[in-house]
C-alpha positions as CSV (number, residue, x, y, z in Angstrom):
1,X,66.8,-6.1,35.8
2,X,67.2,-5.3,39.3
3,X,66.0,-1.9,38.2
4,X,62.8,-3.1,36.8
5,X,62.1,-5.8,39.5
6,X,62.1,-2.2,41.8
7,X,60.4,-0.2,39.5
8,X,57.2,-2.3,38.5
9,X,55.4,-3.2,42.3
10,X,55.5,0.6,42.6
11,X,54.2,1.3,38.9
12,X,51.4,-0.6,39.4
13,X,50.2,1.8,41.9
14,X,49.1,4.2,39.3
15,X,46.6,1.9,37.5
16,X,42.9,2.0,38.9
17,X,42.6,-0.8,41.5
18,X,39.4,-2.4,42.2
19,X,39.0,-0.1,44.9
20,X,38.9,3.1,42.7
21,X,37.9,1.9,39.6
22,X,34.5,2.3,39.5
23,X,34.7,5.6,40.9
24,X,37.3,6.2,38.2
25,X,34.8,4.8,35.2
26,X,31.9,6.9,36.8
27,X,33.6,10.4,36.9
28,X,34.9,9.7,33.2
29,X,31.4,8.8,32.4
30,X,30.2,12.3,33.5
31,X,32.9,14.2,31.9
32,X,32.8,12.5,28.4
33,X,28.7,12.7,28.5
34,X,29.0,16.7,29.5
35,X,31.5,17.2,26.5
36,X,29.3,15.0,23.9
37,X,26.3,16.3,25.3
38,X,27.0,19.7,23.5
39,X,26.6,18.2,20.3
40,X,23.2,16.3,20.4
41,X,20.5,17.5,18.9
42,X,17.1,16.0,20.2
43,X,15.7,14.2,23.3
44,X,16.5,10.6,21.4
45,X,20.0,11.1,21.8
46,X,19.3,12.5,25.1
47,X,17.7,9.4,25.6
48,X,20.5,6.9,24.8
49,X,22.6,9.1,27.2
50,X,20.4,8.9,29.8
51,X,20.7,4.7,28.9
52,X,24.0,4.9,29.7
53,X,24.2,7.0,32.6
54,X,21.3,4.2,33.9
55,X,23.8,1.4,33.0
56,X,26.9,3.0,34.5
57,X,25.1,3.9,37.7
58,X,23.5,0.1,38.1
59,X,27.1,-1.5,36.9
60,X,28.8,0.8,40.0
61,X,25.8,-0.5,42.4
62,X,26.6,-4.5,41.3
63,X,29.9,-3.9,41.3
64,X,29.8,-2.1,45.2
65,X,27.6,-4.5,46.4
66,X,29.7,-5.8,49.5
67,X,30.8,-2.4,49.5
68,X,28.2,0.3,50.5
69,X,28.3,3.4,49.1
70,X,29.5,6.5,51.0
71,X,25.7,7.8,52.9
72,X,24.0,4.4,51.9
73,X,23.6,3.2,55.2
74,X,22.3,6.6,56.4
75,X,19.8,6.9,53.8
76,X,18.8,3.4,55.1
77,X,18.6,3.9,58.3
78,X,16.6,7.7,58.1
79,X,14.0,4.9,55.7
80,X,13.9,3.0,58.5
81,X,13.0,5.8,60.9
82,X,10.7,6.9,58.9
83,X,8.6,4.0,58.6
84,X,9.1,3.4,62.5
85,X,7.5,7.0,62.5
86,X,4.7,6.2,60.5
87,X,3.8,2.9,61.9
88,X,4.0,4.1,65.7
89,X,2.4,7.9,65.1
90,X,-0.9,7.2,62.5
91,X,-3.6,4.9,63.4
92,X,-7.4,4.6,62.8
93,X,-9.8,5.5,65.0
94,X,-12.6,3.3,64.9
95,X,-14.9,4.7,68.1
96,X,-15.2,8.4,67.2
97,X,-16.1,8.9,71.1
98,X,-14.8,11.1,72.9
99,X,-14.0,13.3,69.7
100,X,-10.2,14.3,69.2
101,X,-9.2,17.7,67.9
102,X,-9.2,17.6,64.2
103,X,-6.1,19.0,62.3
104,X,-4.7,18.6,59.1
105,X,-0.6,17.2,60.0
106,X,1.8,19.9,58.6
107,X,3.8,17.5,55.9
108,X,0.7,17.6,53.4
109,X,0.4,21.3,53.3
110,X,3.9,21.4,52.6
111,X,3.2,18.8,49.8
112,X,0.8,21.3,48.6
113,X,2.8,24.0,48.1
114,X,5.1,21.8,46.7
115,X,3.2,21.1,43.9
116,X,2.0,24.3,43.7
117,X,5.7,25.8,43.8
118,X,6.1,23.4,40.4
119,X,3.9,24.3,38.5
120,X,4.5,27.6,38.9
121,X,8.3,26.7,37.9
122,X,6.8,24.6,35.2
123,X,4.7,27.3,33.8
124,X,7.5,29.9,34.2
125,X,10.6,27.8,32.3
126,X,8.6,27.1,29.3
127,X,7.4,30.8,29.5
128,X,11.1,31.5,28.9
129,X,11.9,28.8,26.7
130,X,9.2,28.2,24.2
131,X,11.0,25.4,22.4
132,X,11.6,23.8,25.4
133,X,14.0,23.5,28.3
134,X,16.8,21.2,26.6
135,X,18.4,23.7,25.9
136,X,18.9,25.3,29.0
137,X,19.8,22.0,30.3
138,X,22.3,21.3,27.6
139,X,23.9,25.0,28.5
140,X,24.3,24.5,32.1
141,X,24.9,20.7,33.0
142,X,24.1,18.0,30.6
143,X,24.1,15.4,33.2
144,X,21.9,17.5,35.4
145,X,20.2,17.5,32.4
146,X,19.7,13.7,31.9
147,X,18.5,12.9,35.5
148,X,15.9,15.2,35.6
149,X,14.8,13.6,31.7
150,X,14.9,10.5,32.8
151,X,13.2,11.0,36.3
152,X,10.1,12.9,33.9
153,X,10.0,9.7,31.4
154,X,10.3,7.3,33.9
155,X,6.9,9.0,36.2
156,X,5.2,9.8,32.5
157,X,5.8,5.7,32.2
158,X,4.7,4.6,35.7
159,X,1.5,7.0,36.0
160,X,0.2,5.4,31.5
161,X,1.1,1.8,32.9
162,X,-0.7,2.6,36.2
163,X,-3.5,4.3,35.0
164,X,-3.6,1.5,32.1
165,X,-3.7,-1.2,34.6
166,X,-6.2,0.1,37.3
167,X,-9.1,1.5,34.6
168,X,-9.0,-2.0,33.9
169,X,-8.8,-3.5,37.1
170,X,-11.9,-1.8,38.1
171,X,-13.8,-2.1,35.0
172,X,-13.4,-5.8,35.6
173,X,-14.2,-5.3,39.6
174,X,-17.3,-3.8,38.1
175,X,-18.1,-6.3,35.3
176,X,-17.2,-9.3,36.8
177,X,-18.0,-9.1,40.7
178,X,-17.9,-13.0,41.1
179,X,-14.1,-13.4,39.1
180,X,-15.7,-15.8,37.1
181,X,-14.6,-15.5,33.4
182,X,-15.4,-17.1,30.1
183,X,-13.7,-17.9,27.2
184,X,-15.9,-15.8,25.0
185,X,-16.0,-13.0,27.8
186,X,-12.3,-12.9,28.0
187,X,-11.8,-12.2,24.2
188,X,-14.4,-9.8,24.5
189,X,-11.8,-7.6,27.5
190,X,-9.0,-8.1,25.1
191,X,-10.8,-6.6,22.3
192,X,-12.0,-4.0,24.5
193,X,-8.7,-3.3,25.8
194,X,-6.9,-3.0,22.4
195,X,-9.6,-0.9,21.1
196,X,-8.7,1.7,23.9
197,X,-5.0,1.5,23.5
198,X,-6.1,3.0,19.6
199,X,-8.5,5.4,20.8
200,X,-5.6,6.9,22.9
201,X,-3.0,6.7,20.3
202,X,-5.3,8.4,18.0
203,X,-6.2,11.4,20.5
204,X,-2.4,11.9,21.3
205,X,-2.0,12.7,18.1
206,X,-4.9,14.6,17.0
207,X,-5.9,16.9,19.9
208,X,-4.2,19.1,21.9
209,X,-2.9,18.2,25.8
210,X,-4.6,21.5,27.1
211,X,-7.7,19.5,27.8
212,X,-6.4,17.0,29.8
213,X,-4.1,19.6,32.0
214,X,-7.8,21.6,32.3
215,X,-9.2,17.9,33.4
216,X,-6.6,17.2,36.1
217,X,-7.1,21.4,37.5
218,X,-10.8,20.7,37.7
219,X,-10.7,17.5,39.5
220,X,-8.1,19.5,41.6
221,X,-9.8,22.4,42.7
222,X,-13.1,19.6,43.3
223,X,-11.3,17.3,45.5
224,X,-9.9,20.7,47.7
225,X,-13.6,21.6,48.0
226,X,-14.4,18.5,48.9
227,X,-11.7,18.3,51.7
228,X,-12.5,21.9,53.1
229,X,-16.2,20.6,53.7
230,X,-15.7,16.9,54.7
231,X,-17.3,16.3,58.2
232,X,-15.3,15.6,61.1
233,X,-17.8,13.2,63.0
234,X,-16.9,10.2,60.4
235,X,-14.4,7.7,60.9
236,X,-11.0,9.3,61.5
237,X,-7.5,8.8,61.1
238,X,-5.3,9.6,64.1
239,X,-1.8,11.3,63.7
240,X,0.7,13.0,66.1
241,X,3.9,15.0,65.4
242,X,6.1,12.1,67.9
243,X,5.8,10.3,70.8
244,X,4.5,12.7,73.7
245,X,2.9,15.1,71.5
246,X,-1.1,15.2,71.1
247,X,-3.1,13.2,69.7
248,X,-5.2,14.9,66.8
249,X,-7.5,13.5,63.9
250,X,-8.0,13.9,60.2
251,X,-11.5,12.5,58.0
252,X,-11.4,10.1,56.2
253,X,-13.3,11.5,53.8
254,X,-11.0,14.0,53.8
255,X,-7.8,12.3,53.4
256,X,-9.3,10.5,50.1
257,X,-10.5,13.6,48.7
258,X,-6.4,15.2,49.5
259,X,-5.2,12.3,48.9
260,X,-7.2,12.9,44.7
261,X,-6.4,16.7,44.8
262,X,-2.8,15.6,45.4
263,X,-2.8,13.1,42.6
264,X,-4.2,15.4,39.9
265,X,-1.7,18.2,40.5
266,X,1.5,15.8,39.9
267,X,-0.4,14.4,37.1
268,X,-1.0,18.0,35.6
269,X,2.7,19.0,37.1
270,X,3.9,15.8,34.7
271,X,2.0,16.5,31.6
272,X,2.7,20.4,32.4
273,X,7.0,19.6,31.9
274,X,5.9,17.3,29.1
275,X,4.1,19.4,27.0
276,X,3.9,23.1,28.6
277,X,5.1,24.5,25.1
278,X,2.6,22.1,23.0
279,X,-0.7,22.4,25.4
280,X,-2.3,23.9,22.1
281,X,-0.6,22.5,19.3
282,X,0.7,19.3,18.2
283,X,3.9,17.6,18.3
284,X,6.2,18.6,15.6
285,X,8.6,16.1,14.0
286,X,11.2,19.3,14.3
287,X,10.9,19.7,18.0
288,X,13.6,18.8,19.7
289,X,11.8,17.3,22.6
290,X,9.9,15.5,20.4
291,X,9.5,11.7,21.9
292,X,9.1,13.9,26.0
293,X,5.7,15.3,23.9
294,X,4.6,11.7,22.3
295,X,5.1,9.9,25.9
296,X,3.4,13.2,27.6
297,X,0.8,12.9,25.3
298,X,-0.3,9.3,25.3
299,X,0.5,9.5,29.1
300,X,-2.6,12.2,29.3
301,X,-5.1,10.7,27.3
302,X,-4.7,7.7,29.7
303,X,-6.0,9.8,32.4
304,X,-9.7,11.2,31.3
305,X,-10.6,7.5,31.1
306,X,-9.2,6.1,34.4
307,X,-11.1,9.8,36.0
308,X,-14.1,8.3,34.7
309,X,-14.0,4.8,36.1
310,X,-12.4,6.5,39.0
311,X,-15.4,8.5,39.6
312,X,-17.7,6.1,39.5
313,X,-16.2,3.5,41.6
314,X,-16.0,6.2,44.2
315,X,-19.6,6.7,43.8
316,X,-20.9,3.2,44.0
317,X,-18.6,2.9,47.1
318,X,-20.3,5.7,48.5
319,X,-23.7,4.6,47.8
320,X,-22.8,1.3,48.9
321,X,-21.4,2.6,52.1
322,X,-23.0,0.6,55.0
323,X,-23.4,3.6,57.0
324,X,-25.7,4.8,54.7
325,X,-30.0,3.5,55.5
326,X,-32.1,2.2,52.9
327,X,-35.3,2.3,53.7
328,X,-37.4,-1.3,53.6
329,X,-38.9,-2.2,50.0
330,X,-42.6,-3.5,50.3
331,X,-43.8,-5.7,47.4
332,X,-47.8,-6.2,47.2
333,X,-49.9,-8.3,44.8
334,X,-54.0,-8.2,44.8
335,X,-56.7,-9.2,43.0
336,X,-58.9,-5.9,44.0
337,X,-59.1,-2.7,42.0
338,X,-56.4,-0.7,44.2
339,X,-54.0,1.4,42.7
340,X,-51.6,2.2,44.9
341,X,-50.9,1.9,48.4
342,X,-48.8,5.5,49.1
343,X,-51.9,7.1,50.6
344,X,-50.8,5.0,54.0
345,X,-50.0,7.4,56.4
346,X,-47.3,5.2,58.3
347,X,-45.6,4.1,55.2
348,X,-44.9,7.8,54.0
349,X,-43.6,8.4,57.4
350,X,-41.5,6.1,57.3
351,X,-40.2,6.5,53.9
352,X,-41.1,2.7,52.6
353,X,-40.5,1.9,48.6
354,X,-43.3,0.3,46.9
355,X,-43.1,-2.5,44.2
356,X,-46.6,-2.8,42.7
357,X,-48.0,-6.2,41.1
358,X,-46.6,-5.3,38.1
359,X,-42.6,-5.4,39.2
360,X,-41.1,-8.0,40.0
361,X,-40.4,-9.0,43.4
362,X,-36.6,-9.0,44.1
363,X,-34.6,-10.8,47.0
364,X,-34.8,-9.1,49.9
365,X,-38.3,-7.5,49.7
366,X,-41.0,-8.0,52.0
367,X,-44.2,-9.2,50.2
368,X,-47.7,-8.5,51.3
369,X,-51.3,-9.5,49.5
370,X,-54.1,-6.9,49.8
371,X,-57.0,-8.1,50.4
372,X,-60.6,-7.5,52.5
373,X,-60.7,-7.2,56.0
374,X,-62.3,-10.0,56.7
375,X,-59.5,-12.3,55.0
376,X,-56.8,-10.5,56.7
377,X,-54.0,-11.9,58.6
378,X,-52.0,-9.1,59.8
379,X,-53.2,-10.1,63.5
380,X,-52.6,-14.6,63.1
381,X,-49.8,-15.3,65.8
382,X,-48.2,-17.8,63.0
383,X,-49.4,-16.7,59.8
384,X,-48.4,-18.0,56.2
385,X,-46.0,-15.2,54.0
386,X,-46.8,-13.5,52.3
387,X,-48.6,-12.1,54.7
388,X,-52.4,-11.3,53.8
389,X,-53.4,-7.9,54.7
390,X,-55.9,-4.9,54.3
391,X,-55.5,-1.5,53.4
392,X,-57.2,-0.4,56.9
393,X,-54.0,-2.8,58.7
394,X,-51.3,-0.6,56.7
395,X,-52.1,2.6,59.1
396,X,-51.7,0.4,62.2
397,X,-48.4,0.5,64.0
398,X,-48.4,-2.9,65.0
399,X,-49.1,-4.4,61.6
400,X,-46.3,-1.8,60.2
401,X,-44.1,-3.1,63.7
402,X,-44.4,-7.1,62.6
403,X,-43.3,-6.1,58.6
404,X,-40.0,-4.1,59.6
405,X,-39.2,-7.3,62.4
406,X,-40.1,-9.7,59.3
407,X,-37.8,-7.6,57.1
408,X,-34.9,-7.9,59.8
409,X,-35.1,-11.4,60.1
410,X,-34.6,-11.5,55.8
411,X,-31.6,-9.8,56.7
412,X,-30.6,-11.6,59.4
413,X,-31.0,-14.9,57.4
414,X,-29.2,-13.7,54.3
415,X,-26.5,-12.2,56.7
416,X,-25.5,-16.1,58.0
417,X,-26.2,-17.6,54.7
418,X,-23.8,-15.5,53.3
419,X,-21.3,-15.6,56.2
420,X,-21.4,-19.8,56.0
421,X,-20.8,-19.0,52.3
422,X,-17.7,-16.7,52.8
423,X,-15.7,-19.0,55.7
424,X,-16.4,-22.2,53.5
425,X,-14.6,-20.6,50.5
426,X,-11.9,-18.9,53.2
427,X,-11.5,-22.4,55.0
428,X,-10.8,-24.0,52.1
429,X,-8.0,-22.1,50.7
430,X,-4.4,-23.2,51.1
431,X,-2.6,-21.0,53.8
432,X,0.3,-21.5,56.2
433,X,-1.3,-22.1,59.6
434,X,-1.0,-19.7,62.8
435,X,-2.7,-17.0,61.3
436,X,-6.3,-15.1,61.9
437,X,-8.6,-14.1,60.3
438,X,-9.9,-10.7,60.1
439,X,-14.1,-9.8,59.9
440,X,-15.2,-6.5,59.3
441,X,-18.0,-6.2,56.7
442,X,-19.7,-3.0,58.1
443,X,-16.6,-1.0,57.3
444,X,-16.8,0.5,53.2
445,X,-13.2,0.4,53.3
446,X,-12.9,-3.7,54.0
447,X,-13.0,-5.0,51.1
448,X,-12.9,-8.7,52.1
449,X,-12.1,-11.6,54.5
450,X,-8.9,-11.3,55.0
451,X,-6.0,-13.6,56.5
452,X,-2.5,-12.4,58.3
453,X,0.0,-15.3,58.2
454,X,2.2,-15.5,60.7
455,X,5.7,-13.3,59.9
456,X,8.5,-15.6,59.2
457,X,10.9,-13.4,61.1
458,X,10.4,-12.6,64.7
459,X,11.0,-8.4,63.8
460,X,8.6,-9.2,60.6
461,X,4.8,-8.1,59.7
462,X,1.9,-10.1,59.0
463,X,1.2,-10.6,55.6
464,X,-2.7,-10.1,54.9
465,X,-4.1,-11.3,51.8
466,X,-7.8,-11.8,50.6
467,X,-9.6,-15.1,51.3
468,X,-12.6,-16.1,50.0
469,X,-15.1,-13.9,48.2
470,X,-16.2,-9.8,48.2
471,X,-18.2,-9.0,50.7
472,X,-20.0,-7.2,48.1
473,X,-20.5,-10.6,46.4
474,X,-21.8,-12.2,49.3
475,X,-23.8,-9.6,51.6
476,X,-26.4,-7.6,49.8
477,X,-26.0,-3.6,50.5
478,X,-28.8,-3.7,53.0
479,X,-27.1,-6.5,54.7
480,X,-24.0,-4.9,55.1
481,X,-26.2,-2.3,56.6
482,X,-27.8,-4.6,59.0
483,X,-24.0,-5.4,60.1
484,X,-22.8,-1.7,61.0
485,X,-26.0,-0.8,62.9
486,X,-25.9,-4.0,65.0
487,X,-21.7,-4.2,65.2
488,X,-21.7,-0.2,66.4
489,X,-24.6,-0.6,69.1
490,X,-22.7,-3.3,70.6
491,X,-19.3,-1.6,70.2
492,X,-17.2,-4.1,68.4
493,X,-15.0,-2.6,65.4
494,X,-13.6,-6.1,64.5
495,X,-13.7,-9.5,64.7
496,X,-10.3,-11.3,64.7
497,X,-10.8,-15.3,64.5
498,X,-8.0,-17.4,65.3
499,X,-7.0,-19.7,62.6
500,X,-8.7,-23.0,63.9
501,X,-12.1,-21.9,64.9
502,X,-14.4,-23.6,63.5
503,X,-16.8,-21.9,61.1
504,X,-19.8,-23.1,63.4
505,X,-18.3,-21.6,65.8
506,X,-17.9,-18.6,64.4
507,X,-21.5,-17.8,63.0
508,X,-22.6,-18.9,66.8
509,X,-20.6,-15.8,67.9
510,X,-22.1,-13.6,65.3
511,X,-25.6,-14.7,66.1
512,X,-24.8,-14.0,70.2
513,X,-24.1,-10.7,69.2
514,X,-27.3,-10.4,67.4
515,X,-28.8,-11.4,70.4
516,X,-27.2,-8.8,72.3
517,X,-28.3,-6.1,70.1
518,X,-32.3,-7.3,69.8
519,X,-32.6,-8.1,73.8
520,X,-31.1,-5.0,74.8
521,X,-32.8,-2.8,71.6
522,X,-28.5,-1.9,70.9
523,X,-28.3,0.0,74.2
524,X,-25.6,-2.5,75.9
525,X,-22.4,-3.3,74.5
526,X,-20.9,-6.9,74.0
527,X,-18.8,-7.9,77.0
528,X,-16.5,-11.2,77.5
529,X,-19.4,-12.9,79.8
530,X,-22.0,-12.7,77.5
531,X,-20.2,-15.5,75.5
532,X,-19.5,-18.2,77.5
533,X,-22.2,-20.0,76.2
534,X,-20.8,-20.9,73.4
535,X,-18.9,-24.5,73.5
536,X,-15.0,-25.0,72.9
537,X,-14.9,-21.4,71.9
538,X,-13.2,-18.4,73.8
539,X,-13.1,-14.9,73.4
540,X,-11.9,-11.9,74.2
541,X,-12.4,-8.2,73.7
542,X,-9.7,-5.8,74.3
543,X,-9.9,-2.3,73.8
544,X,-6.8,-0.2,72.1
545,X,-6.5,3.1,73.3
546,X,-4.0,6.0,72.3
547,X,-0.9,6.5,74.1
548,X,-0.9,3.1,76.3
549,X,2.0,1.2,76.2
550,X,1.7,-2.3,74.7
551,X,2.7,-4.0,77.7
552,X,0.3,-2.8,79.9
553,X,-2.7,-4.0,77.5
554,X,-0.9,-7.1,77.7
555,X,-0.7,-7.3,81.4
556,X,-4.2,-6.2,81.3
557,X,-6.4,-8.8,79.0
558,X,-3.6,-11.8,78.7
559,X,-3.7,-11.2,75.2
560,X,-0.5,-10.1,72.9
561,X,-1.7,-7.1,70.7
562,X,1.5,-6.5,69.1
563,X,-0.6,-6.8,65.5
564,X,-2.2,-3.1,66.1
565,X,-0.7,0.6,65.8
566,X,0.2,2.3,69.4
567,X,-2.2,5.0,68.5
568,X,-5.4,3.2,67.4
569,X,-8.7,2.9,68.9
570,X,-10.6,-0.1,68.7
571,X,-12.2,-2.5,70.2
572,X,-11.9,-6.0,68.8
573,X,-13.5,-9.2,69.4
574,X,-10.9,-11.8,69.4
575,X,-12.4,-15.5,69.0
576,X,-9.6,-18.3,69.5
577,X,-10.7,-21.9,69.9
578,X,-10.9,-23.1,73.2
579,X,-9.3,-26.9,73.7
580,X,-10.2,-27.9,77.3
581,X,-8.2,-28.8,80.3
582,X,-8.3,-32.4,79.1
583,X,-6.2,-31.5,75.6
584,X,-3.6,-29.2,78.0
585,X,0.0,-31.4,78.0
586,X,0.9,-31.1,81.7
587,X,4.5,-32.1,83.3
588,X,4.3,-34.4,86.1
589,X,6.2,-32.1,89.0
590,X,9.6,-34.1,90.0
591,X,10.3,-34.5,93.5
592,X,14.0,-34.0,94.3
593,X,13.9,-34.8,98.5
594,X,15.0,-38.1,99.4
595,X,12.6,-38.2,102.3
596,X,11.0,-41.6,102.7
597,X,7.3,-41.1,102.3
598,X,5.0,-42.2,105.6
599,X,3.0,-45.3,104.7
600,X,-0.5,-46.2,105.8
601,X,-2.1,-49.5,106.7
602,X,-5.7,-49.3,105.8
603,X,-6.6,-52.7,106.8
């Protein structure tokens, strides 16, 4: 007995602890899947593997999870880095002036080549291997094998389910600007949407893949162009290899169009692994890769439709960029026998549209009535609009002076009916409070008002979501127009309003710096003065500059900035709501000195 009460402590040593166990499980796992691998036949078995090779590996992580794994908190902290790197070397460059050096950064022409280098690897292994590459996996390493499967299905899943979900997402941006839905109109987008998900089914198996790899090497090849002949005097994104190193700039337009190239050659590199043996046939029901060329295929007829939607949202956002000018739109009406008024010499100068009295007159235009000299009021200082005209006033500059200033104060109009609109909707949202708002609708890419609550940690980010409607929705295109020409001759990028403010408040700020730009005809640029004016409101414009430390722009405007990128330029209006001396909490001072205080007899 006393043998076995020796012999059993030190037996147990040889049974897996907790400690090795999972390690244990694992490397069985691997051996027992590279022995049974052998005798699988097709990519459903293969897939079942791989479903347990997932499970085993997910088990060992829940099991470890007070226990990081060996290089876990490396790979964590090179993510970190990373990010750090990102956040503190990119930033956008809103001013343009003085120019930077443009340069493409290294890392996406090493993407490039990337891509490039796989689809020549693509092309080449089922060159080799006309059935397919399982079984050059299943010769070699079978759990090598199963990785590489399940990393293909699980990007063929993610690009159908993301292509799936944006089509849609901007069909309905399209459709349904407002986000207002019926009942009948949303079982109209559900019929819509199953009918698609048949169309689909029934081109994956009835035509060929080839098409769609052709697709994603036009769009390619298109986007690259597109890229190689962007301008470089557009709004810019700035970039440096680290800390120290210059300060260079990329397009915009030119990291959207790399940014598509990039996207089309992984899709193409995806459907290429798929279904590089099948591009011209279809799937057999003997092939042992069978289900890779079902999810390959119904992954690539996913993409010709999202391309198309794709396309023409980038095309409206282009035409509705509000750097673009569109010119004024004159609407007439008269009762004399006048066909048209595009004989005017000033009007074809200055590249007017015409409505006749036969369109109708939309929001927006400016509406004249022809009619003989002698009735004409192109000359009254307060005449009634329309405004009563004669063809002989239409070649005069100052009649054509008074219609541009009458259409600018349309725009002007719309512009803070709409803004009153937009901060009523924002203001009334529910939102945790210490945030600000941020107001940039003469930017294409801004979609929206949009609010940053305060992080909840001190090392945390401000979350920004959308409040209140599109500006799209709200400002006409010509609006938005009005906005960038008067928001870049005074020199402010962005508005940031302090949560607070009231809205008042804030469309008295906007209309000061419409002020600025008529007085000064947009030849001076806003300054912190100029708005003192405006009651229980303060503000304060700070300018972000490339390399200069945070700290100092702090020490220089009183204002913490720790919301923007190191290497941005900007210059923001910040509006905060000003409370008055008489709402400040000040502490009595304490006197501590137990000197008797002289007294004084005033009688």
């Amino acid at each position: 007995m006393r043998l076995l009460e020796f012999a059993f402590p030190r037996l147990s040593r040889l049974v897996p602890s907790g400690r090795y166990f999972v390690g244990f499980i694992a490397a069985a796992l691997v051996v027992a899947l590279e022995l049974v691998g052998r005798l699988t036949q097709n990519d459903v078995h293969d897939g079942l593997a791989a479903s347990a090779l997932v499970s085993a590996v997910a088990l060992a992580f829940a099991r470890n999870k007070n226990r990081p794994w060996p290089g876990s908190g490396f790979a964590r902290r090179r993510l970190v880095r990373l990010f750090e790197h990102v956040r503190g070397n990119y930033g956008v460059d809103f001013r343009g002036t003085p120019p930077l050096p443009p340069r493409t950064p290294s890392g996406a022409w090493m993407v490039l080549l990337g891509l490039l280098a796989w689809t020549a690897l693509a092309g080449s292994v089922w060159w080799l291997c006309p059935q397919g590459w399982r079984d050059l996996g299943v010769n070699t390493s079978y759990v090598v094998y199963l990785v590489l499967l399940s990393l293909l299905w699980t990007a063929l899943l993610v690009v159908l389910m993301g292509t799936l979900f944006l089509t849609f997402t901007l069909i309905d941006r399209h459709v349904h600007p407002g986000g207002r839905k019926t009942q009948e109109r949303r079982a109209g987008e559900l019929l819509v949407f199953f009918g698609y998900i048949a169309v689909v089914i029934v081109l994956a198996n009835l035509v060929p893949v080839v098409a769609v790899v052709g697709l994603c090497g036009a769009v390619a090849v298109l986007a690259l162009g597109v890229a190689a002949v962007s301008p470089a005097d557009t709004q810019a994104v700035l970039w440096r290899s680290r800390p120290g190193r210059p300060v260079y700039s990329v397009p915009q337009q030119r990291i959207v169009a790399g940014l598509c190239a990039l996207a089309a050659l992984l899709v193409g590199n995806l459907l290429l692994s798929a279904c590089g043996g099948r591009l011209l046939t279809m799937p057999d029901k003997a092939d042992p890769m069978l289900m890779t060329d079902l999810i390959g295929a119904s992954t690539a007829w996913m993409v010709p439709g999202f391309v198309v939607v794709a396309a023409f949202t980038l095309w409206k956002l282009r035409a509705a960029d509000p750097a673009n000018r569109t010119p004024l739109t004159l609407h007439w009406t008269t009762a004399l026998p006048v066909a048209s008024l595009k004989g005017s010499r000033l009007l074809a100068a200055r590249g007017w549209r015409i409505r006749g009295k036969g369109d109708r007159r939309r929001p927006g235009d400016v509406a004249v009535v022809v009619v003989p000299p002698d009735e004409s009021e192109a000359f009254e200082f307060q005449p009634t609009w329309p405004l009563k005209v004669s063809l002989r006033d239409l070649d005069n500059p100052d009649v054509i002076d008074r219609l541009a200033r009458r259409d600018g104060l349309q725009l002007r109009r719309r512009a803070y009916r709409g803004l009153r609109t937009m901060l009523r909707r924002a203001y009334g949202q529910k939102k945790r409070k210490g945030g600000y708002y941020r107001l940039a609708p003469h930017w294409w890419h801004a979609g929206a008002l949009t609010y940053e609550e305060p992080p909840r940690r001190a090392d945390g980010l401000p979350s920004a979501r959308r409040v209140g409607p599109w500006y799209a929705v709200v400002f006409r295109p010509r609006v938005r127009q009005q906005f960038h020409a008067m928001l870049r001759a005074v020199e402010i990028d962005e508005v940031i309003v302090d949560d607070g403010v009231p809205s008042r408040a804030v469309e008295r700020v906007v209309r000061a710096l419409f002020e600025i730009y008529d007085k000064h005809d947009g030849r001076r640029r806003a300054e912190d003065h100029l708005f003192r004016l405006i009651p229980r409101v303060r503000t304060i414009i700070h300018e972000c500059q490339p390399d200069v430390p945070r700290t100092t722009r702090r020490r220089e405007t009183g204002f913490d900035e720790t919301q923007y990128a190191e290497l941005c330029r900007a210059r923001v209006l910040h509006v905060f709501k000003d409370d008055g001396e008489n709402d400040l909490v000040a502490d009595v001072p304490y006197d501590s000195s137990w000197e008797p205080a002289p007294s004084v007899d005033y009688r």
